[in-house]
PDB file with SEQRES, HELIX, SHEET and CRYST1 records, atoms N, CA, C and O in Angstrom:
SEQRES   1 A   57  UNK UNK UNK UNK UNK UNK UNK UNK UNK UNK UNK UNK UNK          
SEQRES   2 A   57  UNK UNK UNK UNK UNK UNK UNK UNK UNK UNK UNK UNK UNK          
SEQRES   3 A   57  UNK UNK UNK UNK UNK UNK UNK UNK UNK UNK UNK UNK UNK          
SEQRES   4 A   57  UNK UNK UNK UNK UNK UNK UNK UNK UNK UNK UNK UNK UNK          
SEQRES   5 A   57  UNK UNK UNK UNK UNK                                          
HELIX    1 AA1 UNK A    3  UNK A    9  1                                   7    
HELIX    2 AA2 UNK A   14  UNK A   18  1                                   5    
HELIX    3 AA3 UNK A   30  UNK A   51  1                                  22    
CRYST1    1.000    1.000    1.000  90.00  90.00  90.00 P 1           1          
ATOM      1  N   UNK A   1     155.264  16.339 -54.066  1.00  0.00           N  
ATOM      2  CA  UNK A   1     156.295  16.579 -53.078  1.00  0.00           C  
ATOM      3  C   UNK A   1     157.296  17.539 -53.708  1.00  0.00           C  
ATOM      4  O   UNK A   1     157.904  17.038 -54.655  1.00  0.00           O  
ATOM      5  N   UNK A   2     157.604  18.755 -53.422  1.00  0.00           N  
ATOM      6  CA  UNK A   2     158.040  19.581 -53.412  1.00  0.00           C  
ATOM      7  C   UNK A   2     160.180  18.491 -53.752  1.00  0.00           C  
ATOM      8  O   UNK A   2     160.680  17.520 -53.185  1.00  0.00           O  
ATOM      9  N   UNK A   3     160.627  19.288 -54.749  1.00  0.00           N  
ATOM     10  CA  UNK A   3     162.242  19.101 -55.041  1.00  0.00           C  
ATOM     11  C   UNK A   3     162.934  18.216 -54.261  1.00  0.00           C  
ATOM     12  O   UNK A   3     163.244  17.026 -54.315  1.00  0.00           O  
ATOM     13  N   UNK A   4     163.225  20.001 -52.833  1.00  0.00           N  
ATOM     14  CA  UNK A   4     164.209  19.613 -51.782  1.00  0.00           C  
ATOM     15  C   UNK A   4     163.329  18.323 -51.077  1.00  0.00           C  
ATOM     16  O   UNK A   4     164.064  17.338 -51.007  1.00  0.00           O  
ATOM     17  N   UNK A   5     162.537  18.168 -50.764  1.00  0.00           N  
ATOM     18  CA  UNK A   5     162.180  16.860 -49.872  1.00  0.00           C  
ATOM     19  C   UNK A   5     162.522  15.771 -50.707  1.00  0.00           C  
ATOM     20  O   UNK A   5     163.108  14.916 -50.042  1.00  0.00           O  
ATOM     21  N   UNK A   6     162.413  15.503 -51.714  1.00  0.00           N  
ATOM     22  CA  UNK A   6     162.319  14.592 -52.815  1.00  0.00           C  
ATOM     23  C   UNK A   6     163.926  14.665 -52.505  1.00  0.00           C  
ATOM     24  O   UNK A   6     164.353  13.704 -51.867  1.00  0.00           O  
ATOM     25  N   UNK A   7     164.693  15.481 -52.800  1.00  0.00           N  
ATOM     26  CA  UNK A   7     165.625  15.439 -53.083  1.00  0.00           C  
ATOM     27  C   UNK A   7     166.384  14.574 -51.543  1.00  0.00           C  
ATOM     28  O   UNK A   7     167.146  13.614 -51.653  1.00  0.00           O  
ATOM     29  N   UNK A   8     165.992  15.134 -50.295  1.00  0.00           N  
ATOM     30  CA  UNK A   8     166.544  14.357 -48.870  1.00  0.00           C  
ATOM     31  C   UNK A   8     166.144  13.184 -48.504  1.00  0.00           C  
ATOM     32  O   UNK A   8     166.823  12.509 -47.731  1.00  0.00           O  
ATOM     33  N   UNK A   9     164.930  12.740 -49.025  1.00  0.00           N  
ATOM     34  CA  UNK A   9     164.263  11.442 -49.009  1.00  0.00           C  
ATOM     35  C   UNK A   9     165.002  10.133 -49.728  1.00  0.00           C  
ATOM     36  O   UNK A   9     164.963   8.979 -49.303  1.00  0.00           O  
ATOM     37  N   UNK A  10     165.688  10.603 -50.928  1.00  0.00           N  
ATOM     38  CA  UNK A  10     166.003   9.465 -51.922  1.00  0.00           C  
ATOM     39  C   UNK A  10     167.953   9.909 -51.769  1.00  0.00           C  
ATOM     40  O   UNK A  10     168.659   9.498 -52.690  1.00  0.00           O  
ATOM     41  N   UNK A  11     168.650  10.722 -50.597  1.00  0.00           N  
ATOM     42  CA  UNK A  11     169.733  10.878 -50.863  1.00  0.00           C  
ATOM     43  C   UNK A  11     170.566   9.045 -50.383  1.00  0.00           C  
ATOM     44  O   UNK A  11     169.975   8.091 -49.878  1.00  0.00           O  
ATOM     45  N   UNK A  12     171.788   9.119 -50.714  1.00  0.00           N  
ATOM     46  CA  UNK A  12     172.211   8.185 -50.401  1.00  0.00           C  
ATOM     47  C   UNK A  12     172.606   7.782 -49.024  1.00  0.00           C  
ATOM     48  O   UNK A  12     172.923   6.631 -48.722  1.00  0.00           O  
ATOM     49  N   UNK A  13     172.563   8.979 -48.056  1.00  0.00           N  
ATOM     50  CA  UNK A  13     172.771   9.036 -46.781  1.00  0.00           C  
ATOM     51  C   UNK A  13     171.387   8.496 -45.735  1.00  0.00           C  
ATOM     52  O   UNK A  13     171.356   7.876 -44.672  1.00  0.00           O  
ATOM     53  N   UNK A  14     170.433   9.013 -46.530  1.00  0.00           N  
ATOM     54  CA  UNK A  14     169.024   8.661 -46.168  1.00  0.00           C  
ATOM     55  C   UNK A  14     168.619   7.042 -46.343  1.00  0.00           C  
ATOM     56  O   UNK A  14     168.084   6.223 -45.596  1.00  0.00           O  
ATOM     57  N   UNK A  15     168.989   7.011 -47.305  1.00  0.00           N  
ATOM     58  CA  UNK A  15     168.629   5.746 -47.577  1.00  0.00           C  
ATOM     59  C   UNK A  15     169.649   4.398 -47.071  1.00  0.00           C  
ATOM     60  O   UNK A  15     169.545   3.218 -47.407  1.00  0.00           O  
ATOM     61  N   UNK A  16     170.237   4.771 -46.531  1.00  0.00           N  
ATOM     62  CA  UNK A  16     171.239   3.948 -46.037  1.00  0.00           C  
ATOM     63  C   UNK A  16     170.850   3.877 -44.295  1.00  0.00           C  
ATOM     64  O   UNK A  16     171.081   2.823 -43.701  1.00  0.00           O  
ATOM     65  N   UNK A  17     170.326   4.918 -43.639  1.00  0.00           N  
ATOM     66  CA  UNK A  17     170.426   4.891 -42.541  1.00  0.00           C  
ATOM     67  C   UNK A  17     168.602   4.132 -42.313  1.00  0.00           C  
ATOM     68  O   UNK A  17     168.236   3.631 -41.250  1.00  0.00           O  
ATOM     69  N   UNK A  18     167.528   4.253 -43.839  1.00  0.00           N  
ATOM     70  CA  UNK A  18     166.489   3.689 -43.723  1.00  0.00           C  
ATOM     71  C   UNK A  18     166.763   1.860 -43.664  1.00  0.00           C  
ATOM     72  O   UNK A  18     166.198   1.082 -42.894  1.00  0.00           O  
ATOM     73  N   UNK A  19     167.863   1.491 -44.793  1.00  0.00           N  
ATOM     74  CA  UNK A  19     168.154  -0.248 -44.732  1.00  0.00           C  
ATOM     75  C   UNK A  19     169.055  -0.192 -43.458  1.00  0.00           C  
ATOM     76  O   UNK A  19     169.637  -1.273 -43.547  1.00  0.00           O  
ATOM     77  N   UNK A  20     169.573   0.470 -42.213  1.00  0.00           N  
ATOM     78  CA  UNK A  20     170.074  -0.110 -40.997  1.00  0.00           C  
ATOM     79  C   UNK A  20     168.968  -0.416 -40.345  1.00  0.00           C  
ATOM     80  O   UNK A  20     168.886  -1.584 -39.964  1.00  0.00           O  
ATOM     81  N   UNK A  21     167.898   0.458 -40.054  1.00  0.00           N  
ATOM     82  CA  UNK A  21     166.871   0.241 -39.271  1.00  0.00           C  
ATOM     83  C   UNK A  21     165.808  -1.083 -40.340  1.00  0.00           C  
ATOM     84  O   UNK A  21     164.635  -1.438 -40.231  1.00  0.00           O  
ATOM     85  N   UNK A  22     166.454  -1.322 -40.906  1.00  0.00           N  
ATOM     86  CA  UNK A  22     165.257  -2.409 -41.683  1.00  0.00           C  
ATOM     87  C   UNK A  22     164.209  -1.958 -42.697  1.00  0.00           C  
ATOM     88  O   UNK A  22     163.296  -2.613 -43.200  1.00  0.00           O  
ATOM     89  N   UNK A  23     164.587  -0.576 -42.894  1.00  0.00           N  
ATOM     90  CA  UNK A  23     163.076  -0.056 -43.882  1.00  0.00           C  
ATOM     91  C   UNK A  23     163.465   0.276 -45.271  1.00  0.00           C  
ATOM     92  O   UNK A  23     164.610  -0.053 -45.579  1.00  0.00           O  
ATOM     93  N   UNK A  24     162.800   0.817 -46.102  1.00  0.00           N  
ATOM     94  CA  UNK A  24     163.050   1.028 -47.285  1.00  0.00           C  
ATOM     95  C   UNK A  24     161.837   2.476 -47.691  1.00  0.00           C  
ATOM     96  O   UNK A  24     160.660   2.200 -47.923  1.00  0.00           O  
ATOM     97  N   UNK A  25     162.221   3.631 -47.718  1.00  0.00           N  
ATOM     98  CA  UNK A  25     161.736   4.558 -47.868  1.00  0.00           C  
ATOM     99  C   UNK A  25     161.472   4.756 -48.920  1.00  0.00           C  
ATOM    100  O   UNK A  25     162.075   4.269 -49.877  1.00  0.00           O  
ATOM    101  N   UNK A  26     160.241   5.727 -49.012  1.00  0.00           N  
ATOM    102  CA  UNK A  26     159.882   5.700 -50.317  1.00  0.00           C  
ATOM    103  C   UNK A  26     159.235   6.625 -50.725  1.00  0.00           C  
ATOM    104  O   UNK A  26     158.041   6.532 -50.438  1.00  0.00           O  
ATOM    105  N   UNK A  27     159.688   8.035 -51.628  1.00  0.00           N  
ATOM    106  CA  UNK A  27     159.498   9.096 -51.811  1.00  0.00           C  
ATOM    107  C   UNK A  27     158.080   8.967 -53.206  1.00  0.00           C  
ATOM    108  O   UNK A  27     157.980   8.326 -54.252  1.00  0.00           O  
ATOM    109  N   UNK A  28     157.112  10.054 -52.394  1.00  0.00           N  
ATOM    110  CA  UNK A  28     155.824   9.664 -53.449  1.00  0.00           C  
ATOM    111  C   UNK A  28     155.353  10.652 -53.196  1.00  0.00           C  
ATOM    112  O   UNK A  28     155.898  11.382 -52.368  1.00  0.00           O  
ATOM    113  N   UNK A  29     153.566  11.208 -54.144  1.00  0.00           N  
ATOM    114  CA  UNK A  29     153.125  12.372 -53.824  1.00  0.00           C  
ATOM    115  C   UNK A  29     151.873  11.829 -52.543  1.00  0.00           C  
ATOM    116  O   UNK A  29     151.669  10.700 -52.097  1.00  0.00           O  
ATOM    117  N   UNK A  30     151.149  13.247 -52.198  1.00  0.00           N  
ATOM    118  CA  UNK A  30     150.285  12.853 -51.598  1.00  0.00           C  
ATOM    119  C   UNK A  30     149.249  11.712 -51.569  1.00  0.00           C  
ATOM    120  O   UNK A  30     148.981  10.893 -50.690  1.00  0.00           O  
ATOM    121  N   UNK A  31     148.634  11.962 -53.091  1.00  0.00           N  
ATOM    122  CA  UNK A  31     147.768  11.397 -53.784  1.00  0.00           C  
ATOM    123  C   UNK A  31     148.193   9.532 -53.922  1.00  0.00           C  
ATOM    124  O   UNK A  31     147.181   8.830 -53.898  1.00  0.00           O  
ATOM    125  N   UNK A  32     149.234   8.927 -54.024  1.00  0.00           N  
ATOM    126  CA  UNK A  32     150.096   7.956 -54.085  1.00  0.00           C  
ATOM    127  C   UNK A  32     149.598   7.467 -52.652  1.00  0.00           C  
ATOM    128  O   UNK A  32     148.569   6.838 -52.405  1.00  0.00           O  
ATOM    129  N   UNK A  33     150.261   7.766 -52.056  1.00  0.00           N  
ATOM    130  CA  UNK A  33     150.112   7.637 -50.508  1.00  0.00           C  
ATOM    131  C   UNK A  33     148.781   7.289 -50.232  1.00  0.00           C  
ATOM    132  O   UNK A  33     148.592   6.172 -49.751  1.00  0.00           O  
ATOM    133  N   UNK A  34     147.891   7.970 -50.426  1.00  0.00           N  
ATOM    134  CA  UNK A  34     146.397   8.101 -50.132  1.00  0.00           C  
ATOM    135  C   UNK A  34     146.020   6.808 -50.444  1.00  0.00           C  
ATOM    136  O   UNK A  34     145.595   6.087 -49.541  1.00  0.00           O  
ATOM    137  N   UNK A  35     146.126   6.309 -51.824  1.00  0.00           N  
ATOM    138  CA  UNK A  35     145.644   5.439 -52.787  1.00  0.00           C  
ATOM    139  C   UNK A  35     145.667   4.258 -51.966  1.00  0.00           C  
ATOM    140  O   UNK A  35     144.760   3.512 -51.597  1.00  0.00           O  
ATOM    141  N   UNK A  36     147.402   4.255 -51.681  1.00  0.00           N  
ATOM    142  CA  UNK A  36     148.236   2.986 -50.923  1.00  0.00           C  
ATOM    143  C   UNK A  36     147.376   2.637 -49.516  1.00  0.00           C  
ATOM    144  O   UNK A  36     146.848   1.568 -49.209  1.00  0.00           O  
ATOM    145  N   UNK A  37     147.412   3.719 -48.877  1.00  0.00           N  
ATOM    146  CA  UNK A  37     146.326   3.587 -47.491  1.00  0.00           C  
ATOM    147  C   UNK A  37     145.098   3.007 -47.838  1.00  0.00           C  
ATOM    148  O   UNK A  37     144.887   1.892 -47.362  1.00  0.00           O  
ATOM    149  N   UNK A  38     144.255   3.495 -48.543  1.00  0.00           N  
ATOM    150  CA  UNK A  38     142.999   3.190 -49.048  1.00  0.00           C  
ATOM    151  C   UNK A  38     142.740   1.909 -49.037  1.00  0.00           C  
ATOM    152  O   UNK A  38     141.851   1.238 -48.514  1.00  0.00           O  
ATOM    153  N   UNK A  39     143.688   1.657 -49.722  1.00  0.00           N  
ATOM    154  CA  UNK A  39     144.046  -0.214 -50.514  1.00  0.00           C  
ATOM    155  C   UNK A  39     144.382  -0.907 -49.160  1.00  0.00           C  
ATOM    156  O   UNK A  39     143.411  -1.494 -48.683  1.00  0.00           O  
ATOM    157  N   UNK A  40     145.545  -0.978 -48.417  1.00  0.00           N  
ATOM    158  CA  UNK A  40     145.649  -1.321 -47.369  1.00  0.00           C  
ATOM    159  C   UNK A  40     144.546  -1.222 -46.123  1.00  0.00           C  
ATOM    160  O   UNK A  40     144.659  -2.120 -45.288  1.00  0.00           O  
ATOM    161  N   UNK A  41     143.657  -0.393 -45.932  1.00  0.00           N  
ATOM    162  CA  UNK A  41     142.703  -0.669 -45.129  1.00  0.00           C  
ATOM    163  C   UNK A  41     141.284  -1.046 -45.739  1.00  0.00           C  
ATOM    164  O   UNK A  41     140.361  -1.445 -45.029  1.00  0.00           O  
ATOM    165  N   UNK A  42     141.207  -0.913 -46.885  1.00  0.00           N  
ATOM    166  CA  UNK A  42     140.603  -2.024 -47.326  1.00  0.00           C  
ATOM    167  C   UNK A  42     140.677  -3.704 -47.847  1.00  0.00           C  
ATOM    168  O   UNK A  42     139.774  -4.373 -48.349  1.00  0.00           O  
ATOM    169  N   UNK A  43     142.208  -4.130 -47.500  1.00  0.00           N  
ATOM    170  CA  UNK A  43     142.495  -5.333 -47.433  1.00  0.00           C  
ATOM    171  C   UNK A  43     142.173  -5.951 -46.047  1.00  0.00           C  
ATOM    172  O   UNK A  43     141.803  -7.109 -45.851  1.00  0.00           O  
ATOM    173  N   UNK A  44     142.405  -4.852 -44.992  1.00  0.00           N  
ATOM    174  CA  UNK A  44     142.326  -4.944 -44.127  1.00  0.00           C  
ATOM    175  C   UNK A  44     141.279  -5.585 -43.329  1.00  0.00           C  
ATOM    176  O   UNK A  44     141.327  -6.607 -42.644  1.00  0.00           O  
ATOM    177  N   UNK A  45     140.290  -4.739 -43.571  1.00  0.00           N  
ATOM    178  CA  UNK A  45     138.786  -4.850 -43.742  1.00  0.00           C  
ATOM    179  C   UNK A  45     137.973  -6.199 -43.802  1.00  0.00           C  
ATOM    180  O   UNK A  45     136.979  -6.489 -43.136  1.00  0.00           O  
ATOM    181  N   UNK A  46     138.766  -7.124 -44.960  1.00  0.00           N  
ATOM    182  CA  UNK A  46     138.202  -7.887 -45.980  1.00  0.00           C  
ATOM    183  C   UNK A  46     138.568  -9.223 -45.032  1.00  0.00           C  
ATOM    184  O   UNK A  46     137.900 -10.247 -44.886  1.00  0.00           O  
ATOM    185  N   UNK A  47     139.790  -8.877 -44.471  1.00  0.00           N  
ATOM    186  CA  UNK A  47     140.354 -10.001 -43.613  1.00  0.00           C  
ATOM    187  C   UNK A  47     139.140 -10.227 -42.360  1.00  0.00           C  
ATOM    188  O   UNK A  47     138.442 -11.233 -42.231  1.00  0.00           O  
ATOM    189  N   UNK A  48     139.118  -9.201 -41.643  1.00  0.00           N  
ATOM    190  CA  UNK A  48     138.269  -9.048 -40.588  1.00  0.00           C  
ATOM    191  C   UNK A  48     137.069  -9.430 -40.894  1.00  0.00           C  
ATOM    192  O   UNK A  48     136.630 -10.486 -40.439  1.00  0.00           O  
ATOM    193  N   UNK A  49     136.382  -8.690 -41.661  1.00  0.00           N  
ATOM    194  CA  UNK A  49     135.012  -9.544 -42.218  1.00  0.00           C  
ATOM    195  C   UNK A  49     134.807 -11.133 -41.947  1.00  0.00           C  
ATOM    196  O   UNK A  49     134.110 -11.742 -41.136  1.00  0.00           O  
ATOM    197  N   UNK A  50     135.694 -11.545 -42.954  1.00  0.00           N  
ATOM    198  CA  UNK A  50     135.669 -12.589 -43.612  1.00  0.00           C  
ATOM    199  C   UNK A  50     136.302 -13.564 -42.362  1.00  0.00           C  
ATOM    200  O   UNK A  50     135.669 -14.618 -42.435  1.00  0.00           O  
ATOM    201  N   UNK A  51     137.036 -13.630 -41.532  1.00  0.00           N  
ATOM    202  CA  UNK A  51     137.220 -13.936 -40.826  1.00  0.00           C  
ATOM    203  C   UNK A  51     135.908 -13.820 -39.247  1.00  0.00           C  
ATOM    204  O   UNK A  51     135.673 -14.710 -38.430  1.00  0.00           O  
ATOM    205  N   UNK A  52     135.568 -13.026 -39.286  1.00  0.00           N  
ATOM    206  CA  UNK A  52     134.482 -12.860 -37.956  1.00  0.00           C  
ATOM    207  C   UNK A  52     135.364 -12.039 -37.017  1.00  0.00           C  
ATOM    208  O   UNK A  52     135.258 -12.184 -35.799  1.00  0.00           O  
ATOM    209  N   UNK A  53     136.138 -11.276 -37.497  1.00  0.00           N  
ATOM    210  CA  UNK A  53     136.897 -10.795 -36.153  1.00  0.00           C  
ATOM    211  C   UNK A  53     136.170  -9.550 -35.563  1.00  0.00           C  
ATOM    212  O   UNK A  53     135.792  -8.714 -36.384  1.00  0.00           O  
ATOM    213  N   UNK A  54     135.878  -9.277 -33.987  1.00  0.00           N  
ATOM    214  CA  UNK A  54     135.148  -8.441 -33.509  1.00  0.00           C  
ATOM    215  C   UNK A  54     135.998  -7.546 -32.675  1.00  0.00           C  
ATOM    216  O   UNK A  54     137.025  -8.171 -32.410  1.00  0.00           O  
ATOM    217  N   UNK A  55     136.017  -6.616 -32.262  1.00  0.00           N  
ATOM    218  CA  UNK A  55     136.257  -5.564 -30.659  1.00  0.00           C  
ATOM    219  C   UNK A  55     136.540  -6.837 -30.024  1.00  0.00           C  
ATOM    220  O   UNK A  55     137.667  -7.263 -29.771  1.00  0.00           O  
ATOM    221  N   UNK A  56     135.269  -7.503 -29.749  1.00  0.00           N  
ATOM    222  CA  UNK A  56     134.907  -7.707 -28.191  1.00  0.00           C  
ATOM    223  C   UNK A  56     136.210  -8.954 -28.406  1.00  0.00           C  
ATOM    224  O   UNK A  56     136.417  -9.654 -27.414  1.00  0.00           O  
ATOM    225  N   UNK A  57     137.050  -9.222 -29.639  1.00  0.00           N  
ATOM    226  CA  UNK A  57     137.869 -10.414 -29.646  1.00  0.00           C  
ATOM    227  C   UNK A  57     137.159 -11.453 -30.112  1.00  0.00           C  
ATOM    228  O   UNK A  57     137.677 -12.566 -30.198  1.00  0.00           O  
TER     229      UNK A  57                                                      
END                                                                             
């Protein structure tokens, strides 16, 4: 991630208006991100499986 984004992502103005709405932002590279997704829809996955969950409900 390029400076200036890095730099508007983690300002104190930013991050203040992310904990009103309830979130917590979080400045990372692409590759980070990717990883995180990956992981998360493969937890995902594991639930559904393992559970029997289908489309059809």
């Amino acid at each position: 991630m390029d400076r200036r984004r890095l730099m508007a992502l983690t300002g104190s103005d930013v991050k203040a208006r992310f904990a009103d709405q309830g979130s917590d932002g979080l400045a990372s590279s692409p590759e980070i991100c990717s990883c995180f997704l990956g992981s998360e829809v493969d937890q995902g996955a594991r639930v559904i499986r393992a559970k029997g969950i289908t489309a059809d409900g």
